[in-house]
C-alpha positions as CSV (number, residue, x, y, z in Angstrom):
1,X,-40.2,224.3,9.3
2,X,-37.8,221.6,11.1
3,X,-33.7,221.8,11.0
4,X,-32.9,219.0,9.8
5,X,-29.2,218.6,11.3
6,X,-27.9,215.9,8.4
7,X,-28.0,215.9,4.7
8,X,-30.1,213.3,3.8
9,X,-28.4,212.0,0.2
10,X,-30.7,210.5,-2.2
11,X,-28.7,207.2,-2.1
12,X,-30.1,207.4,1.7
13,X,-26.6,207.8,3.1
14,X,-27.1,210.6,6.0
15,X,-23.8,213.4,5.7
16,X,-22.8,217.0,7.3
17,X,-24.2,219.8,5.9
18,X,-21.3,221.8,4.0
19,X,-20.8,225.4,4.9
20,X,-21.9,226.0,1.5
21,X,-25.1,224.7,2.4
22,X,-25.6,225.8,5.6
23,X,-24.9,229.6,4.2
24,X,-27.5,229.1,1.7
25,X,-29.9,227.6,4.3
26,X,-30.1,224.4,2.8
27,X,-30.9,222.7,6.4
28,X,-34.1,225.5,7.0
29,X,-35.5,224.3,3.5
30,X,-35.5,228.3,2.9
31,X,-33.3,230.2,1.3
32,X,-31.0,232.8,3.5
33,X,-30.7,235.6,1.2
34,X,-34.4,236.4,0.9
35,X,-34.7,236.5,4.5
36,X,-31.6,238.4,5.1
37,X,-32.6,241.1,2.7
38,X,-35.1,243.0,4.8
39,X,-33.4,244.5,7.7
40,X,-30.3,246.4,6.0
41,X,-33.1,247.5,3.2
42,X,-35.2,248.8,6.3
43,X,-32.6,250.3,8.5
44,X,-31.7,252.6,4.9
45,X,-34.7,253.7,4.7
46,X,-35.3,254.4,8.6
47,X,-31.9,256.6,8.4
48,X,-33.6,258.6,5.5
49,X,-36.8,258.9,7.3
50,X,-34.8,260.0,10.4
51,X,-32.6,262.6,9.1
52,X,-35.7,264.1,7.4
53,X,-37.5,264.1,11.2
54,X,-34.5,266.1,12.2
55,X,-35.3,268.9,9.6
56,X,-38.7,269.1,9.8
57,X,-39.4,268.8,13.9
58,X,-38.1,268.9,17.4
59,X,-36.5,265.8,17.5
60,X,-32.6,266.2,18.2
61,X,-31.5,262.4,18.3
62,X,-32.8,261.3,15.6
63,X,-29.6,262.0,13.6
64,X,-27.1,260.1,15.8
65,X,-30.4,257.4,15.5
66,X,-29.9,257.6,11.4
67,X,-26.0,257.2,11.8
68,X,-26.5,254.2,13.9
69,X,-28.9,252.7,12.0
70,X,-26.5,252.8,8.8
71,X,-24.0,251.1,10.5
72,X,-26.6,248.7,11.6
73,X,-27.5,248.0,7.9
74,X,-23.5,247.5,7.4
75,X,-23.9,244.6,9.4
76,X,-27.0,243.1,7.6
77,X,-25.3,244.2,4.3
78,X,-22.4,241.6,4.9
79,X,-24.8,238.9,5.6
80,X,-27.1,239.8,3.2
81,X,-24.0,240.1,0.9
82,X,-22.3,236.7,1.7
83,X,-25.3,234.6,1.5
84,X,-26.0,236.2,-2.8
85,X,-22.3,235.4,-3.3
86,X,-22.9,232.2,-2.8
87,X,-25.8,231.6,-4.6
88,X,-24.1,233.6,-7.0
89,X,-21.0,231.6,-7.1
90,X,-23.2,228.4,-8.1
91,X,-25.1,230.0,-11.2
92,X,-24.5,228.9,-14.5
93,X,-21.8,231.6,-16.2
94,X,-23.9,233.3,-19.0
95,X,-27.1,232.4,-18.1
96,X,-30.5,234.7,-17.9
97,X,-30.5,234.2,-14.3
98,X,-26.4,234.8,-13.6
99,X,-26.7,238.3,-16.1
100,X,-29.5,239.1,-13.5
101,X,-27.6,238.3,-10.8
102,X,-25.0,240.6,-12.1
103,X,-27.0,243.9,-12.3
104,X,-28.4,243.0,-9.3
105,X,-25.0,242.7,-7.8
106,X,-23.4,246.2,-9.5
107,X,-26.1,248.1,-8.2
108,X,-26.3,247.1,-4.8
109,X,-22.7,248.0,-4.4
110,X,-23.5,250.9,-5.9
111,X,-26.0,251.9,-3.2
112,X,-23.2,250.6,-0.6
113,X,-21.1,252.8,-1.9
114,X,-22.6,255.2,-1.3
115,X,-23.8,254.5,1.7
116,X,-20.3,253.9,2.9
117,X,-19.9,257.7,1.8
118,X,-22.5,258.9,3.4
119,X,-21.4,257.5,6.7
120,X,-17.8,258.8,6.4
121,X,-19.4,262.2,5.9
122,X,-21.5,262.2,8.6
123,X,-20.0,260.1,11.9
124,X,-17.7,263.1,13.1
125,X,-21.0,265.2,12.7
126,X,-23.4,262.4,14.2
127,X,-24.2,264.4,17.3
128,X,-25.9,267.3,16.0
129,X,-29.3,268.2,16.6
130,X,-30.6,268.8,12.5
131,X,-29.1,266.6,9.6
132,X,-27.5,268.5,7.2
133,X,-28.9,268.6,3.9
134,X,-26.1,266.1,2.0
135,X,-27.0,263.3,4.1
136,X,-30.4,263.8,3.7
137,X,-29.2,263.9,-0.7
138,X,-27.2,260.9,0.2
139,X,-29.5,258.9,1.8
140,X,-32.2,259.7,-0.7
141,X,-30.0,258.7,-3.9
142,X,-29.5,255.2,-1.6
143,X,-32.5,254.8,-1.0
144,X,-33.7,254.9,-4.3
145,X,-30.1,252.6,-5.5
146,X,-30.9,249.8,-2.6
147,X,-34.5,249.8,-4.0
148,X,-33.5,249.1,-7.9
149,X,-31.4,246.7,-7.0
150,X,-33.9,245.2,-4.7
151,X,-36.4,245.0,-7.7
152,X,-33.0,243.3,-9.8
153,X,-33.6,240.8,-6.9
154,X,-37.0,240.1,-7.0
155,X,-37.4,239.7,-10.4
156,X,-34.8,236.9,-9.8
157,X,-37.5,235.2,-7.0
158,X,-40.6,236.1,-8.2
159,X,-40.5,236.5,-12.4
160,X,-37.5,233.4,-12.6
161,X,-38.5,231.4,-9.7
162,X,-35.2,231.3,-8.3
163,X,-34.3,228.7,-5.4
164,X,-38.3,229.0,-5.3
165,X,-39.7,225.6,-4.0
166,X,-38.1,223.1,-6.6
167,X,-37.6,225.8,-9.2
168,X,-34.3,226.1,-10.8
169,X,-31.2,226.2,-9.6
170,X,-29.3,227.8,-12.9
């Protein structure tokens, strides 16, 4: 994997990558959102695993860990977030891929929805030594939103070969 630093046109003229391009990761050769994915999906799941800690043992930090870790995922959510929008922004209107896209889309805002909620619920509380039980609900019902979606988005990869080596672009 090299950066290539200038677009290379097929008419061999050499230009600047547009932000467009860049946001997608057109200069890695890979594509951005795929890779960008991962760590708000993980931290989720980490805050769910850590509030349940907190009920079931001795360990008193693990809910101001599980609050942080949301807000964490916020962060990765908005790239995450701005790199689909643009590849969702380019998709043919209509198409397979674009009604996909769309599900995929609803339901992950869905999940940071309610995510959102759950961490408005919880920050004033983020100190105490046992989660209470709604963030625990919350984070479950997430969870389980962040992964459907999720599955919205690899069906787009790995059943429509989405920005997958040469495969299409819709």
């Amino acid at each position: 994997m090299g950066i290539r630093f200038r677009n290379q046109l097929p008419t061999g003229e050499a230009k600047p990558w547009t932000l467009r391009q860049i946001i997608q990761g057109r200069p890695f050769n890979r594509p951005t959102h795929p890779m960008l994915v991962h760590f708000p999906i993980a931290f989720y799941f980490g805050a769910l695993g850590l509030d349940v800690l907190s009920r079931l043992g001795h360990f008193a930090s693990a809910p101001l860990a599980a609050s942080w870790l949301i807000l964490g995922a916020f962060a990765g959510t908005a790239l995450a977030a701005t790199t689909g929008l643009v590849d969702w922004s380019f998709m043919r209107p209509k198409s397979k891929i674009r009604r996909t896209a769309n599900w995929h889309l609803a339901i992950q805002l869905t999940a940071g929805a309610l995510f959102v909620l759950n961490f408005a619920i919880r920050w004033g509380n983020r100190h105490v030594a046992r989660s209470r039980p709604l963030w625990i609900v919350l984070d479950l019902i997430g969870v389980l939103v962040v992964s459907i979606g999720a599955d919205f988005g690899g069906q787009m990869v790995y059943l429509m070969g989405y920005r997958v080596g040469g495969g299409s672009q819709a």
